[in-house]
Backbone as a chain_set.jsonl record, in Angstrom:
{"seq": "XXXXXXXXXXXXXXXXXXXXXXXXXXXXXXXXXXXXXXXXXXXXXXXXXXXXXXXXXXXXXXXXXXXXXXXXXXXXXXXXXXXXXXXXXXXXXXXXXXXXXXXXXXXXXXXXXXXXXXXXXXXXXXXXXXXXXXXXXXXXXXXXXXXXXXXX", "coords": {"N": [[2.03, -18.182, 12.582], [3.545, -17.355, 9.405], [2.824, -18.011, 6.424], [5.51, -18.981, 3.603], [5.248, -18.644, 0.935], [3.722, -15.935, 0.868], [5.788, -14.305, 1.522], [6.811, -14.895, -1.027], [4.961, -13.885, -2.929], [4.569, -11.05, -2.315], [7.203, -9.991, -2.748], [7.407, -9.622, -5.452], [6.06, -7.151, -5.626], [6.988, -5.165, -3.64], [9.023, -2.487, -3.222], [12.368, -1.743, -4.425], [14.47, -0.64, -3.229], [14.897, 0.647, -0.5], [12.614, 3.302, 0.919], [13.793, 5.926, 3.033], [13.523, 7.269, 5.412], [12.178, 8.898, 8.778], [9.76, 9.281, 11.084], [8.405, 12.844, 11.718], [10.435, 14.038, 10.387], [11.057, 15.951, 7.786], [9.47, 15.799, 4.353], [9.471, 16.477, 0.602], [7.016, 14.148, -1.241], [7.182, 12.61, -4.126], [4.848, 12.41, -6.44], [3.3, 10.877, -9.359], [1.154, 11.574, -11.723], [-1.805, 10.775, -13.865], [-3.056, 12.069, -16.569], [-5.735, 11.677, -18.327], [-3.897, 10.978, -21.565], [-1.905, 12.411, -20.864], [1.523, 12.119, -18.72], [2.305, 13.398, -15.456], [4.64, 14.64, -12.733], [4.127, 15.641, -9.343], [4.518, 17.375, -6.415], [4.283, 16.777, -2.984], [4.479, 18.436, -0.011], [5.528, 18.093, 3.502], [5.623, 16.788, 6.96], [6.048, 14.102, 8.236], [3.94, 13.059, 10.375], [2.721, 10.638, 11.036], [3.496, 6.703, 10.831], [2.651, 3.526, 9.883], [1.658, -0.418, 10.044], [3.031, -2.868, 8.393], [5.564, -4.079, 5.819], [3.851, -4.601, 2.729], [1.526, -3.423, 3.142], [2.322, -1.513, 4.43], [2.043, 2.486, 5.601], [2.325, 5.932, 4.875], [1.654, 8.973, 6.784], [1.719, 12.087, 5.572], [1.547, 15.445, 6.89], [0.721, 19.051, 5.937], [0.396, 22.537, 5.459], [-2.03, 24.894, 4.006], [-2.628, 27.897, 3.173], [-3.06, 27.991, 5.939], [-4.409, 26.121, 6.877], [-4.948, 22.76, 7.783], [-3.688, 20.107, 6.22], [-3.662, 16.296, 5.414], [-2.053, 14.051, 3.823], [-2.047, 10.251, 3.557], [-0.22, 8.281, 2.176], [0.784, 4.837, 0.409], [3.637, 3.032, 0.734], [4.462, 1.467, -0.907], [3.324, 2.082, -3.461], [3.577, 2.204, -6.564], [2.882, 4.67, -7.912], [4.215, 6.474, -6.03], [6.966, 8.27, -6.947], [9.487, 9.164, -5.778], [11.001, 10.085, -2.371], [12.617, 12.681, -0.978], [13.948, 13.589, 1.968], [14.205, 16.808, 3.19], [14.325, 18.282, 5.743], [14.936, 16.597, 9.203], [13.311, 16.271, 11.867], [13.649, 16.768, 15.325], [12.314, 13.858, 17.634], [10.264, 12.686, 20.234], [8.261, 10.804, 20.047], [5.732, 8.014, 18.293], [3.816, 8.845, 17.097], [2.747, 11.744, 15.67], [0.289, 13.34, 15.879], [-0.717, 15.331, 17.878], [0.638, 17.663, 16.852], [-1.567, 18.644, 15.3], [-3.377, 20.057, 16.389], [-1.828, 22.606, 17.059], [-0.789, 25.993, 16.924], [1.001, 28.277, 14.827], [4.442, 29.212, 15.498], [4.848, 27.231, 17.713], [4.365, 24.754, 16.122], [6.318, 23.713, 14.869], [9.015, 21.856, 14.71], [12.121, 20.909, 16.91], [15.154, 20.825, 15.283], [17.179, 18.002, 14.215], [19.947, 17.288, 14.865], [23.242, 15.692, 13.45], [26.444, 14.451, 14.098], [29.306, 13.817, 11.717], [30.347, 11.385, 12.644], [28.828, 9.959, 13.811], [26.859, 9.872, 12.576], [27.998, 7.925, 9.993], [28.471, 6.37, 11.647], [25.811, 5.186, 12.138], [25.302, 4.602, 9.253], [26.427, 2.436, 9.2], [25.68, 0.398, 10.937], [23.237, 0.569, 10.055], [23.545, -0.731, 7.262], [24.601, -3.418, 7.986], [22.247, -4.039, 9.363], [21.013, -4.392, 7.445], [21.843, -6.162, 5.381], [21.353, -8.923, 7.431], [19.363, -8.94, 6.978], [18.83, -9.721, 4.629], [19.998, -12.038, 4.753], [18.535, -13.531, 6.245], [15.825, -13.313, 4.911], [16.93, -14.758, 2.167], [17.13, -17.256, 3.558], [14.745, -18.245, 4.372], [13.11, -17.923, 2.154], [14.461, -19.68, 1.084], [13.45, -21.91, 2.409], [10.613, -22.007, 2.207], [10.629, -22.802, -0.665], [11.989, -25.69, -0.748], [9.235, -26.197, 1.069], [7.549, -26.428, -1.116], [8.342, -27.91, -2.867], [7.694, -30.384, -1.722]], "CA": [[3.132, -18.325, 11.652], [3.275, -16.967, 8.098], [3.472, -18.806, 4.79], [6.443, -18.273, 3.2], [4.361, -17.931, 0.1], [3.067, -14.636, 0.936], [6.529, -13.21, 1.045], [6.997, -14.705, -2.563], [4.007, -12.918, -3.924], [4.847, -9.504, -1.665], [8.495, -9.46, -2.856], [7.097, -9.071, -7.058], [5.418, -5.28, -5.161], [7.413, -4.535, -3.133], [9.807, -1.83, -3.473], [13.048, -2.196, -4.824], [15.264, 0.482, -2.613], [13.808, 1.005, 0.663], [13.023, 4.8, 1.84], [14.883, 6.398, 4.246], [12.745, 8.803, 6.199], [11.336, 8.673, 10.087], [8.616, 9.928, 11.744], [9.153, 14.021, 12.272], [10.756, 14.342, 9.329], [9.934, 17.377, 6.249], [9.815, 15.391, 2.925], [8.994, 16.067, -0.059], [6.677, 13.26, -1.714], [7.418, 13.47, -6.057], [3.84, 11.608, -7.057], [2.775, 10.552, -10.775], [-0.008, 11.701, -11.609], [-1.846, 10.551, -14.985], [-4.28, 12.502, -16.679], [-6.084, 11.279, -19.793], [-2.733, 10.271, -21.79], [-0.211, 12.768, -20.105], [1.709, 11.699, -16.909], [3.333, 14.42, -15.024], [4.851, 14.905, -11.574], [3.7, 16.499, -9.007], [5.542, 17.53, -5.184], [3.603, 16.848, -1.87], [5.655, 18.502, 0.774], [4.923, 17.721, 4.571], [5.978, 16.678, 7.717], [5.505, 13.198, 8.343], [3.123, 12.887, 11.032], [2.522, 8.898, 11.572], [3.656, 5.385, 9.683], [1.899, 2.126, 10.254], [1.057, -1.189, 8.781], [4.053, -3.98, 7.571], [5.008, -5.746, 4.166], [2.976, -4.43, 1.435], [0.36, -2.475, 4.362], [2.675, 0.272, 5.253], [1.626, 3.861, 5.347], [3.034, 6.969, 6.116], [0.911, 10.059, 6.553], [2.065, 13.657, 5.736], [0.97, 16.819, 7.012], [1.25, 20.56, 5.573], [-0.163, 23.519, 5.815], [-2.115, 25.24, 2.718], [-3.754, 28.799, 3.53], [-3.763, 28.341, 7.371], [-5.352, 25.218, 7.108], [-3.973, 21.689, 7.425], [-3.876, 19.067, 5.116], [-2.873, 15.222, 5.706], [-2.474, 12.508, 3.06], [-1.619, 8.904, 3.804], [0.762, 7.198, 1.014], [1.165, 3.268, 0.758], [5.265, 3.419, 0.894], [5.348, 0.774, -1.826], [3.108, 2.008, -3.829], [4.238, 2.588, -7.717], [2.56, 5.844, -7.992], [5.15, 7.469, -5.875], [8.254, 7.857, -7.975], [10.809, 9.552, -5.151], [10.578, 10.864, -1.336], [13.481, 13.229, -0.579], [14.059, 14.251, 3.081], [14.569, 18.353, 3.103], [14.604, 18.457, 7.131], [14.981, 15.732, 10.191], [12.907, 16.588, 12.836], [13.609, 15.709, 16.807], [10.953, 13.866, 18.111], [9.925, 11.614, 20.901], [6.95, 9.436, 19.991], [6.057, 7.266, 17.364], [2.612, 9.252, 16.231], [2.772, 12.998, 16.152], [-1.22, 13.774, 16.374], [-0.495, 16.709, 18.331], [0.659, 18.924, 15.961], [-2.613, 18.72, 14.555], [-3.562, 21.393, 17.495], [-0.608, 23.722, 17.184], [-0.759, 27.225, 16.147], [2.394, 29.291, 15.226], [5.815, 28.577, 16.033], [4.544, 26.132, 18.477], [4.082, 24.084, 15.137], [7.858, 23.763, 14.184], [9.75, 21.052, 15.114], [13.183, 20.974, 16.594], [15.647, 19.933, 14.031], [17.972, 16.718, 14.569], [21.654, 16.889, 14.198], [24.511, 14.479, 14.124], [27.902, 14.42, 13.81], [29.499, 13.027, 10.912], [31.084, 10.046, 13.411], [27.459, 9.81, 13.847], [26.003, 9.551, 10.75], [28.901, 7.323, 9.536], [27.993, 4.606, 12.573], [24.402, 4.862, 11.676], [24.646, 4.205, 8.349], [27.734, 1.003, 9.194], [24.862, -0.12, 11.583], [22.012, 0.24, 8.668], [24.279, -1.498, 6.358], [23.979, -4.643, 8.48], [20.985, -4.614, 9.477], [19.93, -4.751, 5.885], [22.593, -7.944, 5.029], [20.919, -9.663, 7.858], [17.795, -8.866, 6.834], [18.605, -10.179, 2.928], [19.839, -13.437, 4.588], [16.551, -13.906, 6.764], [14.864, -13.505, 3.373], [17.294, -15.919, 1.734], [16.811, -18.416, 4.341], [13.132, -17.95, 4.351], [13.229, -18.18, 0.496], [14.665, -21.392, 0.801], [12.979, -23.056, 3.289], [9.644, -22.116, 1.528], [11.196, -23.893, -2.073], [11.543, -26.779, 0.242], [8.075, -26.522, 1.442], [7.127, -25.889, -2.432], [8.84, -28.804, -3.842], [7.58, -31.57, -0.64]], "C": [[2.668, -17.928, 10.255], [3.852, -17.592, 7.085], [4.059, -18.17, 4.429], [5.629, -17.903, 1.517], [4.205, -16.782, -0.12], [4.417, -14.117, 0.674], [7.426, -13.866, -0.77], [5.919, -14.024, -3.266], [4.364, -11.401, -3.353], [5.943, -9.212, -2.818], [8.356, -9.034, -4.632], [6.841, -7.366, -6.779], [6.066, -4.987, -4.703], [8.855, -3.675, -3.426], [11.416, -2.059, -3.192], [14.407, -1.557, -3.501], [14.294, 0.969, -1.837], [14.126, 2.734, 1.078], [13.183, 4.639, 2.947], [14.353, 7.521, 4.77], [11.828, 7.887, 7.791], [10.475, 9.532, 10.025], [9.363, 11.384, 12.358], [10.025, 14.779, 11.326], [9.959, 14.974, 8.126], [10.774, 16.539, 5.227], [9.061, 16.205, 2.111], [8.546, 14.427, -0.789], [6.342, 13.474, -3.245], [6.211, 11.964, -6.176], [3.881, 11.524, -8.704], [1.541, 10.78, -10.928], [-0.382, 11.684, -13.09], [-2.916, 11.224, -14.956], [-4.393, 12.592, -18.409], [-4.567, 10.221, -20.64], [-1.45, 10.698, -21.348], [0.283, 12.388, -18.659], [2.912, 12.646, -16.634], [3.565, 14.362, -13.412], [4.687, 15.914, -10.433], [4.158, 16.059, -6.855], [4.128, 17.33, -4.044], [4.586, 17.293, -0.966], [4.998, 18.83, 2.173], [5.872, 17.806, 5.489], [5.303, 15.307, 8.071], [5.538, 12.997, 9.941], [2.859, 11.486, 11.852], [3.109, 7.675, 10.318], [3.268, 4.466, 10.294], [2.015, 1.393, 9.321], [2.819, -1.561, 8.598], [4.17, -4.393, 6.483], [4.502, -4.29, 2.926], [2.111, -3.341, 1.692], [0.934, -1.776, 5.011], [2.456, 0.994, 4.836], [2.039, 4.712, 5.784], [1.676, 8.184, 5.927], [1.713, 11.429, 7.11], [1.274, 14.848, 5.385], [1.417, 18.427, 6.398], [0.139, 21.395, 5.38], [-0.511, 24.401, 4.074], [-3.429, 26.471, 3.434], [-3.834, 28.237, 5.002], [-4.488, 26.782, 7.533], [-4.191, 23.5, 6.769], [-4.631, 21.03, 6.682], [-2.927, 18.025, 5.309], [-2.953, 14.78, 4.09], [-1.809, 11.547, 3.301], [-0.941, 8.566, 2.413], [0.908, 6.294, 1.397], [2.559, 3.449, 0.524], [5.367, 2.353, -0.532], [4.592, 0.929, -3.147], [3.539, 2.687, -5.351], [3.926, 4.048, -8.087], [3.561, 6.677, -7.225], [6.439, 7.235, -6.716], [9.47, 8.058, -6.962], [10.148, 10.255, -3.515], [12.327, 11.396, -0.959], [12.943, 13.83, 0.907], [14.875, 15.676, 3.561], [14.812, 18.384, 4.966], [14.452, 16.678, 8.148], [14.151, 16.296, 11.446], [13.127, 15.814, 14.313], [12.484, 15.223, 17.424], [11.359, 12.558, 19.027], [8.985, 10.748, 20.876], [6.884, 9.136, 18.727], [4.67, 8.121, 16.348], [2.718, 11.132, 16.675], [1.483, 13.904, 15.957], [-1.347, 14.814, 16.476], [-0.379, 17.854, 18.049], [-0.568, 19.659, 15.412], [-3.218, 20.099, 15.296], [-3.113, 22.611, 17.952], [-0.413, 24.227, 16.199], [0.543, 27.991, 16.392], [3.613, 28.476, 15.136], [5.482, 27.623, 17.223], [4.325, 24.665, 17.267], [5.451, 23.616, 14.282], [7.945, 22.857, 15.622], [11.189, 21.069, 15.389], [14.085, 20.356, 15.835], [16.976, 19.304, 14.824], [19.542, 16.794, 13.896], [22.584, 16.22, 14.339], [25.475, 14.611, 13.823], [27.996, 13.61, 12.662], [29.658, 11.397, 11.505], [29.675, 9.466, 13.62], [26.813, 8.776, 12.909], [26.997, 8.295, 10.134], [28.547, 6.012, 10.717], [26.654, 4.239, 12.151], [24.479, 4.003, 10.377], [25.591, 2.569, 8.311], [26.317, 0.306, 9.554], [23.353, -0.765, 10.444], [22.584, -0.893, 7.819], [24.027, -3.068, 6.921], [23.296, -4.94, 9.004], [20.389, -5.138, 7.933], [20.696, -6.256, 5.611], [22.012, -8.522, 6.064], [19.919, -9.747, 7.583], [17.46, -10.144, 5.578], [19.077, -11.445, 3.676], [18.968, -14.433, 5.27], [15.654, -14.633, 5.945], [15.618, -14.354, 2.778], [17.179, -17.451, 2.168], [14.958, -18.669, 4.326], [12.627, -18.477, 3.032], [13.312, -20.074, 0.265], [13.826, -22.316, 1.168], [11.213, -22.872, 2.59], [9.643, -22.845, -0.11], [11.339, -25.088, -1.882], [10.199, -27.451, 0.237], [7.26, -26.924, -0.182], [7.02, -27.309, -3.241], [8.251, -30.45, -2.966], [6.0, -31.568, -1.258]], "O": [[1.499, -18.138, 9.931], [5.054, -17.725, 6.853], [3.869, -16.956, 4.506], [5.576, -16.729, 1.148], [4.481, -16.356, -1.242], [4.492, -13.44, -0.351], [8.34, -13.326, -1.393], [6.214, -13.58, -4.376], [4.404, -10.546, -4.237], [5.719, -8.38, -3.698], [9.14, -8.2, -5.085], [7.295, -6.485, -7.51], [6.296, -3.897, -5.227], [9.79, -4.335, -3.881], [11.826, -2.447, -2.098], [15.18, -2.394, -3.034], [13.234, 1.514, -2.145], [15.18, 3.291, 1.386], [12.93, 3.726, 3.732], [14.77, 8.656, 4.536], [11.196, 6.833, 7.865], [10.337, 10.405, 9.169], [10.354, 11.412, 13.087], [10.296, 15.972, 11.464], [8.847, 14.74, 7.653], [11.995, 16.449, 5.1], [8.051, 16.721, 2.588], [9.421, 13.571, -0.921], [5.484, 14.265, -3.638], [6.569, 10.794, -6.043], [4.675, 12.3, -9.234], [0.746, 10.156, -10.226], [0.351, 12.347, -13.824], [-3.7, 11.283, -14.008], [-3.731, 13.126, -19.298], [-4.305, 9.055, -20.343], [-0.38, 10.091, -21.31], [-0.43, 12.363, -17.656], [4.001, 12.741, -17.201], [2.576, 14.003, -12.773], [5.137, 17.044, -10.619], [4.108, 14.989, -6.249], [3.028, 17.768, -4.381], [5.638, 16.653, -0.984], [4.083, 19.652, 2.22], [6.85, 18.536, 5.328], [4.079, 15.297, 8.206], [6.53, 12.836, 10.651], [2.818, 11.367, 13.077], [3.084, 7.882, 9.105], [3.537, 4.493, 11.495], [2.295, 1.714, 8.167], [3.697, -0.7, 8.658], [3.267, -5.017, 5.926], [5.073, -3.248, 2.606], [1.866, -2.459, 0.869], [0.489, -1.294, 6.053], [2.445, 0.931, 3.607], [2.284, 4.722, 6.991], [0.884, 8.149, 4.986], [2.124, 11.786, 8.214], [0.669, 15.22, 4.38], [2.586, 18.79, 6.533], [-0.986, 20.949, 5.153], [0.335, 24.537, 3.19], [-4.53, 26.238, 3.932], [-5.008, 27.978, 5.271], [-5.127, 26.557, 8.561], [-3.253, 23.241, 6.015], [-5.826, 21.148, 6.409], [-1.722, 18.261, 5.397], [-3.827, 15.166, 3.314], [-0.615, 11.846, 3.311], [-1.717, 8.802, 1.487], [1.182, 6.214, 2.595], [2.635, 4.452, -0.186], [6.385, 2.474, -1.213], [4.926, 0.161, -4.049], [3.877, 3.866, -5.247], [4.857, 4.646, -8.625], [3.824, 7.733, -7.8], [6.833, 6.126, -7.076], [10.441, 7.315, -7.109], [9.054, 10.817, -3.463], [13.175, 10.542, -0.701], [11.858, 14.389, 1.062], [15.944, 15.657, 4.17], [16.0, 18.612, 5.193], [13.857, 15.733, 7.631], [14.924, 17.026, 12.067], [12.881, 14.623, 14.504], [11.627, 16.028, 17.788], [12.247, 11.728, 18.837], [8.913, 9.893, 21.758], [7.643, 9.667, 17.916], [4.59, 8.003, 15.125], [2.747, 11.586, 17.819], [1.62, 15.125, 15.882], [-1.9, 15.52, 15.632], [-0.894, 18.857, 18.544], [-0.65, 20.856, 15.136], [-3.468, 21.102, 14.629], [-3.574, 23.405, 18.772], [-0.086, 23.803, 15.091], [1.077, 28.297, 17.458], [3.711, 27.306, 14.767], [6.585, 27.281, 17.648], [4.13, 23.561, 17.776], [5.417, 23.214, 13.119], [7.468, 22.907, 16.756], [11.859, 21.223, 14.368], [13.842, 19.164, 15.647], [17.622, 19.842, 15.723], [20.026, 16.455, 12.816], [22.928, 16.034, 15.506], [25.421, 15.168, 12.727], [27.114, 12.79, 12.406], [29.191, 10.411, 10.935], [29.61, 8.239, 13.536], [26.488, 7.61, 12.688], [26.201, 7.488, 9.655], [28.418, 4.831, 10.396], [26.381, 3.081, 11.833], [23.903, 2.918, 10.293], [25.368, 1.719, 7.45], [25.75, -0.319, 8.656], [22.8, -1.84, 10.209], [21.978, -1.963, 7.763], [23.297, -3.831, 6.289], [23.3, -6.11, 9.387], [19.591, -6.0, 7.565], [20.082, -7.321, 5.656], [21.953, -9.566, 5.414], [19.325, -10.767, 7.934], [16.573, -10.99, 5.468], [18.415, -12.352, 3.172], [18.731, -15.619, 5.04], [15.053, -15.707, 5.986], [14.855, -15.313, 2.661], [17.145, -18.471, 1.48], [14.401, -19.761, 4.213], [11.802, -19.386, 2.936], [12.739, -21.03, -0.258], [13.474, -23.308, 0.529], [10.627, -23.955, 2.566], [8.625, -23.354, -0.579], [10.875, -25.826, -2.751], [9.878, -28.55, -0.216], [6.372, -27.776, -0.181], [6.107, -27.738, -3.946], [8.392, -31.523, -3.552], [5.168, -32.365, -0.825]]}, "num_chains": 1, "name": "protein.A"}
């Protein structure tokens, strides 16, 4: 069991507006990047590859190609250094880690792309919608019952 504690110190880090990207999916990732006193932005653009890790300890890692040669990097999803992740393509995929790619030359390296109907997309996002209000009254209930524990 987990102290409710922890998700009062998480919820100060953790990100305000949850991204919206799966596994298989071509983002761009818009980083911050400080140097000396200037801070400027700068694009990572991929194919996200794998996400792991809960809470505070999730990670996604995206792949792209520079000169023939790949290139991963892992991002913490909540971490303040990213400022924005836009999703440029959806990719179809069946598993939860896409490894594989890592081995594939050519058009064998393209992913098929994922399409939905509006009627689609429009149930998805009804469906998202309450998952998230159940989620926030989880966390309200949770909230409480640790203010409870807080105050005993």
């Amino acid at each position: 069991m987990r102290n409710p504690l922890f998700d009062v110190v998480e919820k100060k880090y953790k990100r305000a507006a949850a991204l919206d990207f799966e596994i298989g999916d071509t983002v761009t990732v818009t980083l911050r990047i400080v140097e000396g006193e200037k801070e400027r932005l700068q694009d990572f653009e991929g194919e996200v590859i794998a996400r792991r890790g809960a809470g505070l300890d999730e990670m996604f890692t995206v792949r792209r190609l520079v000169g023939e040669e790949g290139v991963e990097r892992t991002f913490p999803i909540h971490s303040p250094k990213i400022s924005a992740i836009k999703v440029k393509r959806s990719g179809k995929v069946r598993r939860a880690k896409l490894y594989y790619l890592r081995d594939r030359v050519g058009k064998a390296r393209k992913l098929r792309e994922r399409r939905i109907s509006a009627e689609a997309r429009e149930a998805a996002a009804k469906a998202k919608a309450e998952k998230a209000r159940k989620t926030a009254e989880a966390a309200d209930v949770a909230a409480r019952a640790g203010a409870e524990l807080a105050t005993v």
